[in-house]
N, C-alpha and C positions, 0 to 999 in steps of 0.2 A: 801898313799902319797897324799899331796895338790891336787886338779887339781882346774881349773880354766875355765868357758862360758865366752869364747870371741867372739862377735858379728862379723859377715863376714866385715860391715863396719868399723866394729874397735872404734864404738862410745862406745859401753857397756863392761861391764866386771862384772863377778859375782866370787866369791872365793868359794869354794864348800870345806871342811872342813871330813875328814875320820868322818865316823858314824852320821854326819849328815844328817836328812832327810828334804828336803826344797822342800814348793810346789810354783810352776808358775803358776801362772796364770795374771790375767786384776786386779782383786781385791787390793787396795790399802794397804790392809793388807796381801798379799802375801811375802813369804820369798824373790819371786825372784819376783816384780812386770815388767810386762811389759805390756803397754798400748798401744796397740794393736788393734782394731775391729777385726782383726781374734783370736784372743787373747778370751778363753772365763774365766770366774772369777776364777775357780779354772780349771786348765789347764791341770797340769802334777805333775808327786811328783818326786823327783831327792833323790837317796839313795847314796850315798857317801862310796864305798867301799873300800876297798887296793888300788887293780891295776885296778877299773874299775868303773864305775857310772851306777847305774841300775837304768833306766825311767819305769814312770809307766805313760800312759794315763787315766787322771780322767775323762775319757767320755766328751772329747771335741769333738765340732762340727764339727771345722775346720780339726781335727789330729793333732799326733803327730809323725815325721819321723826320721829314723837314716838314712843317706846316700842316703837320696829321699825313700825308704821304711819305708808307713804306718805302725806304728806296736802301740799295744797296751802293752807291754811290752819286754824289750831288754837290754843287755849291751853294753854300750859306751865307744868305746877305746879312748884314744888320738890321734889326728887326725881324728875323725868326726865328719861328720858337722850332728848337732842334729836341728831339724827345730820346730818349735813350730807356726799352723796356717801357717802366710809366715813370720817369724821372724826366721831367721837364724843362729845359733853357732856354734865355733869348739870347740871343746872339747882338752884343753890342760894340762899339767903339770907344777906345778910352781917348778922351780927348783931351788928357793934363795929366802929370808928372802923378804919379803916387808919393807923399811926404812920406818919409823914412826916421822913425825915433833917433836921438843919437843913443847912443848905450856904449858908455865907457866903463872899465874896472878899474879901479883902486887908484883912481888920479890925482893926483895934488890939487888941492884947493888951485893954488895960483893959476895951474895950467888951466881949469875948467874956463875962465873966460873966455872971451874973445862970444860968447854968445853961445855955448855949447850946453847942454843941461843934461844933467846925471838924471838920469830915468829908474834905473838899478845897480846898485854898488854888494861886489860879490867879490869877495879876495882871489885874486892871482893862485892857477895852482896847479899842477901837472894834470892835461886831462887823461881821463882814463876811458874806459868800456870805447862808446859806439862813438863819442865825440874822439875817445883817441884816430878814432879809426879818420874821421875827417879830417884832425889835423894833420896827420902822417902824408894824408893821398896826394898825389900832385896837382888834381882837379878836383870838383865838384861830381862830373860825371864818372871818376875812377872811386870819389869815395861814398859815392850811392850804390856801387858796383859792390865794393868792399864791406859797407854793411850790410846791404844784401844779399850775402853769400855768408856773412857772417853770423842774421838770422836764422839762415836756409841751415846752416853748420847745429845750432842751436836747436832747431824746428828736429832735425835727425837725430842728434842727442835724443833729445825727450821722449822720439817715437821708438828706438832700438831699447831704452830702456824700460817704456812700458810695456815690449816686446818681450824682454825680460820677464818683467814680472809676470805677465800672462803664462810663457813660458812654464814658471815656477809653478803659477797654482794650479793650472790645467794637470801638470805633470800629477798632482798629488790627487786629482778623482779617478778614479779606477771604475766604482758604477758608471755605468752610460747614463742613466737617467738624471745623475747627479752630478754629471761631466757638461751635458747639455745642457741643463740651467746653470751651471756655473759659465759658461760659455754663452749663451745670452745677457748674463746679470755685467758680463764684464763688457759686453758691444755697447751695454746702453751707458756704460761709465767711460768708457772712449770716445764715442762717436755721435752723436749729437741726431739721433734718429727719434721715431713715434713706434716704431713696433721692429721686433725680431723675428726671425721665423727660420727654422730648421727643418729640412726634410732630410731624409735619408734611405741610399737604393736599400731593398732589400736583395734575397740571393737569386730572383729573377729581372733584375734590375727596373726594378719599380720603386716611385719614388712616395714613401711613406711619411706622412706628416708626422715631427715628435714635437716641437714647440711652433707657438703661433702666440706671442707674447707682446702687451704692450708696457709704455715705460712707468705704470704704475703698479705692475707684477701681473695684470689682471690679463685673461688669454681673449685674444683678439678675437677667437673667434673665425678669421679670414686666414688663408694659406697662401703661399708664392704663386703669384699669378704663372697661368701654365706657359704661356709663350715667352717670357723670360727664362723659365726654371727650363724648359727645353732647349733654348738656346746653350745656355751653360752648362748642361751635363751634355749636350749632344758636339758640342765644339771645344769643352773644356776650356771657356772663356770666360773672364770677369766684365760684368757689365752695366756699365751705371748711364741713368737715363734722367736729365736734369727735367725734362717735363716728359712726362711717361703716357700722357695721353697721345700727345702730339708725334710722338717718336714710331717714324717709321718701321722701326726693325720690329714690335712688338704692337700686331694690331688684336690680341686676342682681348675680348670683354670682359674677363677677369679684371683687367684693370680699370679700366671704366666702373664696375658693378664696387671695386675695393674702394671707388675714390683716391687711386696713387697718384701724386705729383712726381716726386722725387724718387727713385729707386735704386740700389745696387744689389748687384748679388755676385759670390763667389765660389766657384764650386772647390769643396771638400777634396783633395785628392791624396790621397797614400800612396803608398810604395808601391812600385810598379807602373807609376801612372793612372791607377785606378781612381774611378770618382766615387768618391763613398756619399755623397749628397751635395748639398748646395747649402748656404750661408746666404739668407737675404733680410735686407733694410729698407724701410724706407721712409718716405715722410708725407701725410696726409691731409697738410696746409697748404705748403708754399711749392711752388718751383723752384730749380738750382739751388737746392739747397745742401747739393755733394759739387764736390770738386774733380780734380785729378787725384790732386795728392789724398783725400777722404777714399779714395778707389785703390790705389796701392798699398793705402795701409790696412783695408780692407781685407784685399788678398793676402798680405803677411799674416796679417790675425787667420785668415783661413788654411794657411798652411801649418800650425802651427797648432789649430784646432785638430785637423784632418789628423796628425800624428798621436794626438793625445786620444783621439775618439778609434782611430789602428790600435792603441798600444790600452784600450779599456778594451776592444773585441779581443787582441788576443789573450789579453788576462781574465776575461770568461769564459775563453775557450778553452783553454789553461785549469781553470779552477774547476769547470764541468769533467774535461776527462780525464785529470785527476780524481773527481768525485768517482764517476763513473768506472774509472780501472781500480780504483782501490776496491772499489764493489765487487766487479768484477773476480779479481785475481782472487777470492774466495772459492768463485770456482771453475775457474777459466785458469788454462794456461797465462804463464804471464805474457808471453809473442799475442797471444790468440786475443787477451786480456787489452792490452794496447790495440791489436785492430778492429777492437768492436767499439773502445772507447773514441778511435777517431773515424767511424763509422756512424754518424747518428741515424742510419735506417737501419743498422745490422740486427736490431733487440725490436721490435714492433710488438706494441702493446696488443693483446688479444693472442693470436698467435698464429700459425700456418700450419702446412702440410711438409713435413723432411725428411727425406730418405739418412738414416741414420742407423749407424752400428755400436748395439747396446752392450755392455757389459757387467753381469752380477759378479761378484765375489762375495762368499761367505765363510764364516771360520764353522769347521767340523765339531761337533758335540761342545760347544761354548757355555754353553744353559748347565751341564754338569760338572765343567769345569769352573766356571766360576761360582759355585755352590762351594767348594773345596778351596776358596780362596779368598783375602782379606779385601775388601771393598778396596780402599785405597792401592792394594796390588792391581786389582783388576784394573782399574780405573789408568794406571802407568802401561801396563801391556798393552791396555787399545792403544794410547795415545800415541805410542813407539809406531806397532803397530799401522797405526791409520796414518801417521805422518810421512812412513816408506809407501805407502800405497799412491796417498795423494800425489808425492812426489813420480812415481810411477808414470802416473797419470799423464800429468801433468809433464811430464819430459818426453810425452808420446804424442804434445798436442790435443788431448781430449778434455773433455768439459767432467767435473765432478757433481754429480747430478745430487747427492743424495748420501747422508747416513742410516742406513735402515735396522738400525739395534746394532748387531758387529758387521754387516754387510756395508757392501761398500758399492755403487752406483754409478755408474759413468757413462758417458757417451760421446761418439764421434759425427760431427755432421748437423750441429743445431748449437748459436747461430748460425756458425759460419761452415760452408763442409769443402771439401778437397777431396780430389777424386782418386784418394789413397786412402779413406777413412776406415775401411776395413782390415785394411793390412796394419794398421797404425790399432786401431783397439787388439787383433792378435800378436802382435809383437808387445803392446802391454799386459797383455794375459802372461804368455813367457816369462818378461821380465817381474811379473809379481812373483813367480814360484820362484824363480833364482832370488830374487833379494830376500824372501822368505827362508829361502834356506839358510843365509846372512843371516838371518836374525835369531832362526832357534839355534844356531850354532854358537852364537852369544849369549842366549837364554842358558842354554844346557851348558857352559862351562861358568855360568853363575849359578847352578841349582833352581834354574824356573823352568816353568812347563813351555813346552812348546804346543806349537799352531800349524793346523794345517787346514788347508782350505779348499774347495770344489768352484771353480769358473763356465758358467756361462755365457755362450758370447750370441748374436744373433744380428740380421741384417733385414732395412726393412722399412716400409711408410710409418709415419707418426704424426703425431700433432705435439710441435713444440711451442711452447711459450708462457706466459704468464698465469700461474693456478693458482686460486686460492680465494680468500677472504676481503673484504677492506680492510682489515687490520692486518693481512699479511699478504705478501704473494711473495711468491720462487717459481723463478724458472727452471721448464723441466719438461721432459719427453713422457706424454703419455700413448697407451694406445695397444694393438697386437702382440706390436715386434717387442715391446717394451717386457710383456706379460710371460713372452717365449723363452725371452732368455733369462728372466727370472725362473722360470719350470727348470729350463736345462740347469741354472743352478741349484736347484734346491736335488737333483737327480743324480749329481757329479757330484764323486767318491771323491775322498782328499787329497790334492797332488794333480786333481785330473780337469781337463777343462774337455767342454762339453760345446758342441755348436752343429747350428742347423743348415743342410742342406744351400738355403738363403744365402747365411753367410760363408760359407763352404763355398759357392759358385762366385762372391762378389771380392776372393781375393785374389790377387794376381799371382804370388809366389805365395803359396801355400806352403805350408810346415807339413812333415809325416804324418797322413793320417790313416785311423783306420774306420771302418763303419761299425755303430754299435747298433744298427739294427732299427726296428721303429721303435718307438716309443709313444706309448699312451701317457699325453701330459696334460693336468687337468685345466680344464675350460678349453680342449679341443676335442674337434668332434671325429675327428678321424688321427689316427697312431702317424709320428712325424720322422722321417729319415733325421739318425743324428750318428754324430762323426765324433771321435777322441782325436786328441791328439797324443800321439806316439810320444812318448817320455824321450 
């Protein structure tokens, strides 16, 4: 026999058909649709038997009841109330034919007799869209099938495109901070939630709150409950929970204390598989208020965020040690200059202790020489000059520490030191006197005066790092060994390089040398073993 779910208010009515099996649920493609928030997608399956209607519950959240009794299967007489979530039915018996309008198009007056009555008159006409689709199919249930897949075609459209454009604008924030609110302002323009919330690991992988936003811009205040936000970075799983109190997987008090109903979250992940945080929603009214399909589109938007919030880290990473090496290569190697910039501990504010090997150079009687000479000449000889030194330097691997009037300052062994740093500042002492020679031998065949110079070199503890003012600091070795082989320069005749004892033991393949005996050099308290090097 017929029966018929009529709704306690009397608004709804569904016709339930012998041998039919029709499922309820929230899903817009449900036999019996009811939209619902207690209502979950696929709900209950209704069997249609003789004298009885047999319910099945599809594992819904809310339940399903016969007569206020939860049951997960049961038969339903006429006269009970079957409840589905809180949407309530009796279950009754149709007991006469339902009258059916007639509804003809475009008929001839004549033909209308016979007792038939125009209800609506609509011109004859090719149909098109979702009705084509019914006219074309062979049945009824092929073209519910057809427009069904025909939505679902539609529904993917729309979502690859706003995937697109997300795509596009994420692509154009480069700040992080400005990437992340543009990245919640666009959840809440997609996704139909009460608040956003972004954390992200930092580099000991802890997970740092950056937005905690609801859908009126204003900060919520509350962050991703922890037993969600663990599940997803610890399993790198997307996870939505239609009633989040009730749900087994996540019994932490966070949620309870947030008041969550409804929740998702996504974790962030980049290249390599890496999780860079999590993506979480949710909603603080109703239950089931996400879906399936609100969860994968979820995760697309998270992959897509993850890439743009990789490609804003590497362009501050990027912009920093470019900052930092352009600084740098002032007076750093440019090899050397690159590994301090991709070092961010190698430079430490304040400073340490460095075993490091110093190097003076100075030009011989300068002070009288440029008395004898046009400012602006002077000014081009240093620069010649200082530019072959630096480069010296600097093709030895050593740090330029310093211009000290015509002297010139270097060092090996701060930030970064190599346990050749001695042989490397005396293989630059050498190559300064030969390039030197290069160059008064260009001076003297243009009519300028030539330069000669005295090199001190020394080996030894220091204190490197940041000296100076608030308005200014430079990095720089001070200290003993610093003071030493400034003496041995100021002590060495021109052509000659001069070095201590120190540095004389800390090189492995030493140049000819000879001993120049002690020497008393001031601000020590006792005369110090120093060494020439043999021309």
């Amino acid at each position: 026999m017929p029966f018929k779910l009529i709704s306690i208010s009397g608004d709804q009515s569904f016709e339930l058909r012998e041998g039919a099996t029709l499922v309820v649920g929230r899903a817009s493609s449900s036999d019996i649709p009811l939209f619902d928030p207690t209502i979950s997608r696929r709900h209950a399956e209704l069997a249609c038997e003789r004298t009885a209607v047999h319910v099945r519950d599809l594992g819904s959240s809310n339940g399903t009841f016969v007569n206020d009794a939860r049951v997960d299967a049961a038969d339903v007489q006429p006269g009970d109330v079957l409840t589905f979530g809180k949407v309530q039915f009796r279950l009754a018996v149709i007991t006469a034919p339902i009258e059916q309008p007639i509804i003809t198009r475009d008929l001839p007056a004549a033909i209308g007799g016979g007792g038939s009555t125009i209800v609506r008159q609509q011109p004859m006409k090719q149909p098109t869209g979702l009705l084509s689709t019914v006219f074309r199919a062979s049945s009824l249930a092929a073209a519910k099938a057809e427009t069904e897949a025909a939505d679902e075609h539609r529904r993917t459209e729309k979502k690859l495109a706003l995937l697109l454009e997300v795509s596009k604008a994420l692509s154009r924030a480069i700040d992080i901070d400005a990437l992340l609110d543009k990245i919640a302002g666009m959840v809440f323009q997609i996704i139909d939630v009460d608040r956003v919330a972004i954390e992200l690991l930092d580099e000991h992988g802890v997970r740092v709150p950056k937005i905690s936003r609801d859908r009126h811009g204003a900060m919520a205040g509350r962050w991703v409950p922890q037993s969600i936000a663990r599940k997803v970075v610890e399993e790198k799983v997307a996870v939505l929970s239609d009633n989040a109190p009730e749900d087994q997987r996540f019994g932490g008090q966070s949620i309870l204390m947030q008041s969550v109903r409804s929740a998702m979250c996504a974790p962030l992940i980049g290249s390599e598989e890496q999780v860079l945080g999590v993506l979480y929603v949710d909603n603080l009214t109703t239950t089931q208020r996400f879906d399936g399909d609100d969860l994968d589109f979820l995760v697309a938007f998270s992959s897509i965020a993850a890439v743009a919030i990789e490609n804003s880290n590497f362009a501050e990473r990027i912009r920093r040690e470019t900052l930092v090496r352009s600084n740098f290569e002032r007076f750093f190697a440019p090899n050397l200059a690159a590994r301090i910039a991709g070092t961010p501990d190698a430079v430490k504010l304040g400073g340490e202790k460095r075993t490091v090997a110093v190097l003076f150079s100075d030009i011989r009687g300068f002070t009288a020489l440029s008395e004898e000479m046009r400012p602006d000449d002077v000014a081009r000889l240093l620069s010649e000059y200082f530019t072959v030194m630096v480069e010296v330097v600097f093709r030895h691997g050593g740090t330029l520490d310093k211009f000290i009037g015509d002297a010139v300052m270097a060092q090996w062994g701060a930030p970064i030191a190599a346990p050749d740093d001695a042989d490397r500042a005396m293989s630059a002492a050498l190559d300064m006197l030969r390039e030197l020679e290069g160059l008064n031998a260009k001076w003297r065949a243009e009519g300028r005066p030539e330069l000669h110079i005295g090199i001190g070199l020394n080996y030894g503890e220091s204190f490197a790092g940041y000296i100076g003012s608030e308005r200014r600091l430079e990095y720089t070795v001070i200290g003993d060994a610093v003071n030493t082989a400034s003496r041995l320069c100021s002590a060495a005749d021109g052509g000659e390089i001069l070095l201590s004892e120190e540095m004389r033991a800390a090189l492995t393949n030493p140049p000819p040398l000879r001993e120049r005996g002690t020497m008393e050099l001031r601000g020590k308290s006792q005369p110090l073993p120093v060494y020439s090097v043999v021309s």
